[in-house]
C-alpha positions as MATLAB code, in Angstrom:
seq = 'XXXXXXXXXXXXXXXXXXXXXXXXXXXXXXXXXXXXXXXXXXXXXXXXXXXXXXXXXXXXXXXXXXXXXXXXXXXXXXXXXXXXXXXXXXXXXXXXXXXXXXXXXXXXXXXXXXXXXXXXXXXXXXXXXXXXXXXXXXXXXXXXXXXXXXXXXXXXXXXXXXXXXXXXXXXXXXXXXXXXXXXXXXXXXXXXXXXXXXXXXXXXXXXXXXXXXXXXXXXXXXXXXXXXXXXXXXXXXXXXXXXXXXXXXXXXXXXXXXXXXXXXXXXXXXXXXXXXXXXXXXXXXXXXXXXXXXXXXXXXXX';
ca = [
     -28.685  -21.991  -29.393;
     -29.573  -18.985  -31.449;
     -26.675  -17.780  -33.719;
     -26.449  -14.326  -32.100;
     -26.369  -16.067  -28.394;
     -23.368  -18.123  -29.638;
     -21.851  -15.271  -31.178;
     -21.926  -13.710  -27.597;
     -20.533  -16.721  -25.737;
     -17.601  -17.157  -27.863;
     -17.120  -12.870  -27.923;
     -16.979  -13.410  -24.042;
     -14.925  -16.439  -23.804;
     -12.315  -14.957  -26.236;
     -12.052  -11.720  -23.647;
     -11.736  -14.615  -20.545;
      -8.922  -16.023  -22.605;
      -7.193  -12.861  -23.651;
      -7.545  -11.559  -19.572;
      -6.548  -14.598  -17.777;
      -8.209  -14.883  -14.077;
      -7.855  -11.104  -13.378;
      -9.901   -8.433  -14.609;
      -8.611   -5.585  -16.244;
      -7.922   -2.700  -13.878;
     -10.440    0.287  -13.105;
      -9.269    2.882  -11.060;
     -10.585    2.812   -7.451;
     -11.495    6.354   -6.729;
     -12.403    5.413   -3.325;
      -9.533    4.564   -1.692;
      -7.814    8.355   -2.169;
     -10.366   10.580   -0.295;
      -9.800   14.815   -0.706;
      -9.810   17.381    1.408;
     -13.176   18.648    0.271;
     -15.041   14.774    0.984;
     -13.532   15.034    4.531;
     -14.565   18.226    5.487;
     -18.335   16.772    4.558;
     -18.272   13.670    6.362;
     -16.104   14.542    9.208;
     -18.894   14.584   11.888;
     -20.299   11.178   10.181;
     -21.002    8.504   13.567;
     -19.113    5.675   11.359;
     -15.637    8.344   10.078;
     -12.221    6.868   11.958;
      -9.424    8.780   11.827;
      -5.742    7.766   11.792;
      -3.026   10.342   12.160;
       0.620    9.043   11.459;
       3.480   11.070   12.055;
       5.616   12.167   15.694;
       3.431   11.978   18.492;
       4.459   15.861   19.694;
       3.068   16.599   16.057;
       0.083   14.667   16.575;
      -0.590   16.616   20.120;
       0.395   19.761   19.059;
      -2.231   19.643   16.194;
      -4.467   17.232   14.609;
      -7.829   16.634   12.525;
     -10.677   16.889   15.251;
     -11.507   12.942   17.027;
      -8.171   11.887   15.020;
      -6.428    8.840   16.749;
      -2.566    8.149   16.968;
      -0.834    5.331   15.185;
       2.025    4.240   14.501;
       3.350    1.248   12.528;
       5.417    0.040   16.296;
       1.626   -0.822   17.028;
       1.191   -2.912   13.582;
       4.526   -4.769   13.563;
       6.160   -7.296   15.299;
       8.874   -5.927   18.119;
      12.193   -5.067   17.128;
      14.574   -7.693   17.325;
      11.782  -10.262   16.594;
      13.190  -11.528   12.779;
      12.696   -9.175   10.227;
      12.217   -5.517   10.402;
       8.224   -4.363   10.348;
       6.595   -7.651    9.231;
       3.201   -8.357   10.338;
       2.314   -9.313   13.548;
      -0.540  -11.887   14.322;
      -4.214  -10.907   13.671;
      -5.347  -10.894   17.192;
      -2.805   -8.181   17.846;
      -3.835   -6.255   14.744;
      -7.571   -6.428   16.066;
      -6.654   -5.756   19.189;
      -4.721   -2.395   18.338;
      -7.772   -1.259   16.021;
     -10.516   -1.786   17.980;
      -8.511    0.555   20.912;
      -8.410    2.972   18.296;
     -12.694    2.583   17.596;
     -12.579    1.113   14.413;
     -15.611   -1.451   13.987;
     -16.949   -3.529   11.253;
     -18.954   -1.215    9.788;
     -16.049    2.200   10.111;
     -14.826    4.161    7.289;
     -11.689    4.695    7.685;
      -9.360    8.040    6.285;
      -6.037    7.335    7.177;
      -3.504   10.832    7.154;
       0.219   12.041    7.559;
       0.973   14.439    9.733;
       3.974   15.953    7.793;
       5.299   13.940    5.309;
       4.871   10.251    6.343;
       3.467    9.250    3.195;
       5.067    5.508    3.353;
       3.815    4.718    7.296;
       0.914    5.864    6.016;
       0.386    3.455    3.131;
       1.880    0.641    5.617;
      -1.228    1.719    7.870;
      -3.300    1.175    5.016;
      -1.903   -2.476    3.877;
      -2.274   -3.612    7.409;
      -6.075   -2.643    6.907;
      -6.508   -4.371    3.829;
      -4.845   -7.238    4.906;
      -7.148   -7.748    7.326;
     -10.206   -6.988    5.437;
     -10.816   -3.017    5.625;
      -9.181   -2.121    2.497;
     -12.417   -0.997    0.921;
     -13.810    0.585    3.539;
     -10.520    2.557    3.859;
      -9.122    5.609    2.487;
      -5.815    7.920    2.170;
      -6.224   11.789    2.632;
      -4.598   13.167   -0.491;
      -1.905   15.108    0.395;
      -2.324   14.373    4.422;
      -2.519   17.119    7.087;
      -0.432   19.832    5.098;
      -3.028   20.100    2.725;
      -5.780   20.298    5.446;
      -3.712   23.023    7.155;
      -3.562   24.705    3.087;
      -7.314   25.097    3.352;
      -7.465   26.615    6.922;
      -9.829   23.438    7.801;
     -10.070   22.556   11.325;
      -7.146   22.089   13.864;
      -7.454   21.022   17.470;
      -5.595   19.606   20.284;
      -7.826   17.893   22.415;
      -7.117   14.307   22.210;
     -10.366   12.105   22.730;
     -10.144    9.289   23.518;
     -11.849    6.611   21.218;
     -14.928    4.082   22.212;
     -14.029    0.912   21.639;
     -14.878   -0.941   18.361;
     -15.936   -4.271   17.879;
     -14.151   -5.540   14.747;
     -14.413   -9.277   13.232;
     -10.990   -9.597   11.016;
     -11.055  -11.116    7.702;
      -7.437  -11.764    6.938;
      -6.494  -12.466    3.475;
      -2.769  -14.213    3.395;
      -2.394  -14.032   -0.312;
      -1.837  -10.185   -0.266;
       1.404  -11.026    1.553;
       3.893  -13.587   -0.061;
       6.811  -14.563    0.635;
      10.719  -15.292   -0.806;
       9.212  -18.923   -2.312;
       6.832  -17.313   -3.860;
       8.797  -14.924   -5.686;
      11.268  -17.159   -6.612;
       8.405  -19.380   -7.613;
       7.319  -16.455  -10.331;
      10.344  -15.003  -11.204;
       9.833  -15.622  -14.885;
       5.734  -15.908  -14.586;
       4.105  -13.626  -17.724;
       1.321  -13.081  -15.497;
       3.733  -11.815  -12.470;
       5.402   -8.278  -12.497;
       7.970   -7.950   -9.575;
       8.232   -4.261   -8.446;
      10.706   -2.742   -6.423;
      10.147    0.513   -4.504;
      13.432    1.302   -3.999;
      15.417    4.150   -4.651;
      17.346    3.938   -8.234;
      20.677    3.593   -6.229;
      19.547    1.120   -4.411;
      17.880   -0.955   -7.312;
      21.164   -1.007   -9.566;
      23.313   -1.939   -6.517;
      25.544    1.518   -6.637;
      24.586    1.745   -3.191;
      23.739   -1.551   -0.838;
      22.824    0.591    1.737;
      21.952   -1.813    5.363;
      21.967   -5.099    2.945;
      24.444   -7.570    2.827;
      24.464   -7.631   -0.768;
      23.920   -5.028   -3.284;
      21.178   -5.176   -6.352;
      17.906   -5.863   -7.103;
      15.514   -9.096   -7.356;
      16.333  -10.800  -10.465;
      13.956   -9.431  -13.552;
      12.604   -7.029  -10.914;
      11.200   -3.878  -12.470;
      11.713   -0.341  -10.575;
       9.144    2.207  -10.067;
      10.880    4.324   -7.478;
       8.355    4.934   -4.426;
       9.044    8.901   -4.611;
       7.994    9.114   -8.189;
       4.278    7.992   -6.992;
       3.736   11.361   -5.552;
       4.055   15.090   -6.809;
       7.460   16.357   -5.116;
       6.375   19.441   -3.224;
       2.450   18.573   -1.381;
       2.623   14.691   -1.252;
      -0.225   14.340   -3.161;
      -0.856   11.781   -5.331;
       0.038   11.913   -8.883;
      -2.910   11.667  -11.273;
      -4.114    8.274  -12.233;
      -2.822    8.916  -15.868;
       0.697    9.430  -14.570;
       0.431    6.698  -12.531;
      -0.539    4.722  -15.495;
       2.362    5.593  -17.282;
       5.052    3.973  -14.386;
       3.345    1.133  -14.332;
       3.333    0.633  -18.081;
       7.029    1.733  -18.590;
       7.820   -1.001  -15.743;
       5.815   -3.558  -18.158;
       2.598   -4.297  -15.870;
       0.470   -5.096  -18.298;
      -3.455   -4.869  -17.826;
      -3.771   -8.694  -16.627;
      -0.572   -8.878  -14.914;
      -0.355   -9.556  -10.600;
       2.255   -7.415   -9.270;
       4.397   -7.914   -6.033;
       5.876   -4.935   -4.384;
       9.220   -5.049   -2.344;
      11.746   -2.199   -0.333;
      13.764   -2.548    1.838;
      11.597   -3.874    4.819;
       8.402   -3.764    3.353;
       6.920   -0.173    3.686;
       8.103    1.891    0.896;
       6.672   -1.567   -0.840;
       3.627   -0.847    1.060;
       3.028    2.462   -0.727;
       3.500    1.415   -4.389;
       1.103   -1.789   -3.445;
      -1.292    1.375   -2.863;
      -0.939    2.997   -5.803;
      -1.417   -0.405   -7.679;
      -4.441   -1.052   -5.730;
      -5.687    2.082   -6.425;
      -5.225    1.461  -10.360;
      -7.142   -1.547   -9.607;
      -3.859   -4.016  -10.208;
      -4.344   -7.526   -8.472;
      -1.676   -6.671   -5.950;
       0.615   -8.058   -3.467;
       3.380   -7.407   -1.116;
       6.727   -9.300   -0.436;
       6.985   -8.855    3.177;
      10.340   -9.284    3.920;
      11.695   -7.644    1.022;
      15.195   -7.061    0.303;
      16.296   -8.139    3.627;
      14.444  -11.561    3.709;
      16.275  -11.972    0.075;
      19.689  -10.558    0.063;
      20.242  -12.581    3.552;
      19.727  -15.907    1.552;
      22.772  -16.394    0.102;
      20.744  -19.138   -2.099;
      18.760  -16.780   -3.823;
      20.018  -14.675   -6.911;
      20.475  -10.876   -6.711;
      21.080   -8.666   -9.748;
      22.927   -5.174  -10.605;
      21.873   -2.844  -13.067;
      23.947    0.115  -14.723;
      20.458    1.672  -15.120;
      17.066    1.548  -14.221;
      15.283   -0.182  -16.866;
];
């Protein structure tokens, strides 16, 4: 071996050491798609679109061959366990192929108003089952459509069935052992979407106790996007929360709420960073209702 070709090897091997088993993060442009891309591929054969929001929103005015969801058709009933877990992925497939999405869609999913965390819970769902890069969020949803005087309509069309072949990946979804499990892991990061009164304990709100996960970080899911449009804040910005909450470049992060979809958003954002990313489910009310498992209060958010 030549002494430059070692010189490479061990150069490489060092940067495998330094990283661990995830890459550094790149930001996926492709998963936040604008107004302007839209407008350019709306008429595309292969372009499904999801509206979330009311359903009297969604008649009175939506993107043209837009399809209604919401996350009642992505969740297990009411009453069944936890609040908006998962359902099974034949139920999943089901729902989405109704709504014409196929193997080979690209998806844009959109708020009607201000939905922005059904919307992300739309998009976990997807990328649970396989779609996540074929999938995208329409910065600033419907509002900013409106903005630009694109088009409106009413019609509702009903959508041709799709054929879709799941490809479920369980690790993006863990669970209260698994937290506990990495609690103190360097290479874990446990986020909590919450709001700040919610993370310190001042307020328990629906939970029987009051706090936050033990070591948890906060990164409030309103801070993720700009206060007035619901657009995205820029990747730089973005950036900055996660590095003030101590995700380093290397580190997994698990996202939890209060049920799971204000979680769902910030698992977004860090998949959008490029962040190997997960979500904790049954969040704060899978954890606070084990009495076994330790919950923490804060004066302030760290």
């Amino acid at each position: 071996m030549t002494r430059t070709l070692l010189l490479v090897l061990v150069t490489f091997l060092s940067a495998t050491s330094v990283c661990g088993q995830h890459p550094a993060p790149t930001v996926n442009d492709s998963l936040i798609a604008t107004t302007d891309w839209l407008a350019k591929h709306l008429n595309d054969e292969s372009l499904v679109l999801l509206h979330v929001g009311e359903k009297d929103e969604y008649i009175a005015g939506h993107i043209p061959r837009a399809q209604f969801i919401q996350t009642s058709d992505i969740s297990t009933p009411r009453g069944s366990g936890l609040t908006l877990e998962l359902p099974p992925v034949d139920q999943l497939k089901a729902t989405f192929e109704k709504l014409g999405i196929s193997n080979n869609s690209r998806i844009v999913i959109y708020f009607g108003k201000d939905w922005v965390t059904p919307t992300a819970r739309v998009f976990l769902t997807l990328d649970y089952l396989g779609l996540g890069d074929r999938t995208s969020v329409l910065d600033g949803g419907l509002p900013a459509w409106r903005a630009e005087n694109r088009p409106i309509t009413s019609d509702v069309v009903e959508a041709k069935k799709g054929n879709l072949t799941p490809h479920p990946n369980p690790k993006l979804i863990v669970d209260a052992n698994w937290v506990k499990d990495n609690l103190n892991s360097s290479n874990v990061r446990i986020l909590d979407a919450r709001a700040s009164q919610f993370y310190t304990g001042a307020d328990k709100g629906r939970m029987p106790r009051a706090g936050h996960i033990p070591h948890a970080r906060n990164i409030p899911f309103s801070s993720l996007v700009e206060e007035t449009s619901n657009k995205f804040r820029s990747p730089a910005a973005l950036k900055d929360l996660f590095d003030q909450a101590d995700v380093k470049p290397n580190t997994s992060v698990a996202t939890y709420c209060h049920i799971g979809q204000q979680a769902s958003l910030l698992y977004f954002v860090a998949r959008y960073l490029g962040y190997d990313a997960h979500v904790y489910d049954g969040s704060f009310e899978d954890w606070s209702n084990r009495a076994e498992l330790p919950v923490e209060k804060s004066e302030t958010k760290p």
